[in-house]
Structure formats: structure tokens, C-alpha cells
C-alpha positions in Angstrom: 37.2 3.6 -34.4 34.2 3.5 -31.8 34.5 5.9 -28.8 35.3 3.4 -26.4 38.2 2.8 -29.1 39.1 6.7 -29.4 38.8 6.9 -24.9 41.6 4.6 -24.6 43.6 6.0 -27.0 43.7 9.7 -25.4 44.2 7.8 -22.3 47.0 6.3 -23.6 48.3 9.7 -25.0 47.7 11.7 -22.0 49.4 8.8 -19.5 52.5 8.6 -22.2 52.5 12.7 -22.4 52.9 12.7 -18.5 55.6 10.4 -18.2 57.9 12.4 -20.7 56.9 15.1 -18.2 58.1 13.1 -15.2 61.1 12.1 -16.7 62.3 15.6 -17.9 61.2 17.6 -14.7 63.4 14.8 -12.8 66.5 15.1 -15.5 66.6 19.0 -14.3 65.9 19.3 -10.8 65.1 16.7 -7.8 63.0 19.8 -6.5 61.6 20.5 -9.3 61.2 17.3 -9.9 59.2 16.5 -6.3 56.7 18.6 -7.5 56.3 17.4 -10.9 56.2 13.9 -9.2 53.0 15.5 -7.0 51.8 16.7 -10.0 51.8 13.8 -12.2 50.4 11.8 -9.6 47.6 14.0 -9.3 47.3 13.8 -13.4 47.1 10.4 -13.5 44.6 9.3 -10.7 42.0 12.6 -13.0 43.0 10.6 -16.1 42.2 7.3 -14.2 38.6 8.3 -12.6 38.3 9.9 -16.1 39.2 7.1 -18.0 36.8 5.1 -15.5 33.5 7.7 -16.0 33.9 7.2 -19.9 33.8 3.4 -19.8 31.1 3.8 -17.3 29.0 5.9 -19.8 30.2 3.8 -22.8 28.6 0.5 -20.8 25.5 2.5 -20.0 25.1 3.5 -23.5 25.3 0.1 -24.5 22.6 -1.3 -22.1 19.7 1.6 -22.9 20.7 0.2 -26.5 20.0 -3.4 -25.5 17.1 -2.3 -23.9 15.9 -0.4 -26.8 16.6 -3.2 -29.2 14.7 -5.7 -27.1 11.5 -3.9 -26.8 11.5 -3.0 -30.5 11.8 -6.8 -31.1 8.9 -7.5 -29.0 6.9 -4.9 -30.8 7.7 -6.5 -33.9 6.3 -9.7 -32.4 3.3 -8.3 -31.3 2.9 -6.5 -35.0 3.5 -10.0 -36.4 0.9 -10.9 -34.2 -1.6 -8.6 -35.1 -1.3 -9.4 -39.1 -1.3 -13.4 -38.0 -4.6 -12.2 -36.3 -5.9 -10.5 -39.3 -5.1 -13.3 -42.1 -6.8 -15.5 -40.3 -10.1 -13.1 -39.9 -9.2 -13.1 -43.9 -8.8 -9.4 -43.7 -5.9 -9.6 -45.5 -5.1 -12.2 -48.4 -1.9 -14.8 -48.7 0.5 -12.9 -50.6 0.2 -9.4 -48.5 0.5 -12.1 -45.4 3.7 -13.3 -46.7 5.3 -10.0 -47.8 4.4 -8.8 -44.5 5.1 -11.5 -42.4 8.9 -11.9 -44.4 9.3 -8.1 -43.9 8.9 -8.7 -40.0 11.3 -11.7 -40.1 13.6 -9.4 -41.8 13.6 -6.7 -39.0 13.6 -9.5 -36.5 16.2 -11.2 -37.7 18.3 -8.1 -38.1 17.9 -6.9 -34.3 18.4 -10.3 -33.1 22.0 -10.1 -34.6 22.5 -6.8 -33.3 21.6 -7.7 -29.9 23.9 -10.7 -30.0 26.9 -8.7 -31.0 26.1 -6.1 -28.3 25.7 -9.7 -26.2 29.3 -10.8 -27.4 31.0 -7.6 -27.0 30.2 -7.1 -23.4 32.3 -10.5 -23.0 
């Protein structure tokens, strides 16, 4: 379960715990139960601007880790690059260019799919 997963659920718990609240405070007493009405209003709209600053730091989270992931790819590019550079000045010989250069791809490759499924779950 990821935390914007495990924020909805207390949400969900808290809202739910409330409303058995409500209902009980209102089976007893209408006074009582006027100001368990005030009060659960008041607990819902802290669980709602709560509820709102977690998704708010969940979707910030998620774009310093798109950001992150896109300048490590274009490091990885510029390291690529540099070796492209360097087999050519035959400082380095075909099969260290090839393990190297696959390695890259590999890294590549793997952040390109992480930043798509970052991508796709901001949909």
C-alpha cells in the first residue's frame, strides 16, 4: 500500500468514525446532539484540508521524483556521450564500448519506464 493509498484510508476511517459519532450524540440528545453536529462539522472540514495537504505533498513528491529521474537520464546521456567520444579517439576498445554502452541503455531504459509510470499514474 503506497501512502497516498494508506492517506485515504485513514480519511476514510476518521470520516466513518465521525459519523457513528453524529448519529449516536443525535440518538441521545437534540442538544447534545447540536453540538456534536458543530463539532463534526468542524472534524470534517480539518480531515478535508488534511486530507487535501497530504495529496498536495504526495503530488509534490512525485514531481521532485520526475524531476530527479529526468536529469539522471540526461546525465546518462551525456556519460554515453563521453564513452561515444572516447571510442572513437580509440581510448577505449570495442568490447569495453559495448559493455559500457549496454550498461547505459540498461539504466536508460529502466528510468525511462519509471518516468512513464510516474507519467501514467498522474492520469
Amino acid at each position: 500500500m503506497n501512502q497516498e493509498e494508506r492517506a485515504i484510508v485513514v480519511w476514510s476511517v476518521f470520516f466513518v468514525m465521525s459519523g457513528f459519532v453524529f448519529i449516536v450524540a443525535f440518538m441521545f440528545s437534540p442538544a447534545i446532539g447540536a453540538l456534536v453536529t458543530l463539532a463534526y462539522i468542524i472534524l470534517y472540514v480539518g480531515l478535508s484540508a488534511a486530507f487535501v495537504m497530504v495529496f498536495r505533498t504526495i503530488e509534490s513528491l512525485r514531481k521532485d521524483t520526475l524531476s530527479q529521474l529526468s536529469e539522471r537520464h540526461d546525465e546518462l546521456e551525456d556519460v554515453k556521450k563521453a564513452i561515444r567520444d572516447k571510442y572513437f579517439q580509440k581510448k577505449i576498445d570495442p568490447a569495453s564500448f559495448r559493455k559500457m554502452m549496454e550498461d547505459y541503455e540498461k539504466k536508460l531504459t529502466e528510468i525511462e519506464v519509471k518516468m512513464k509510470r510516474m507519467e501514467k499514474k498522474k492520469k
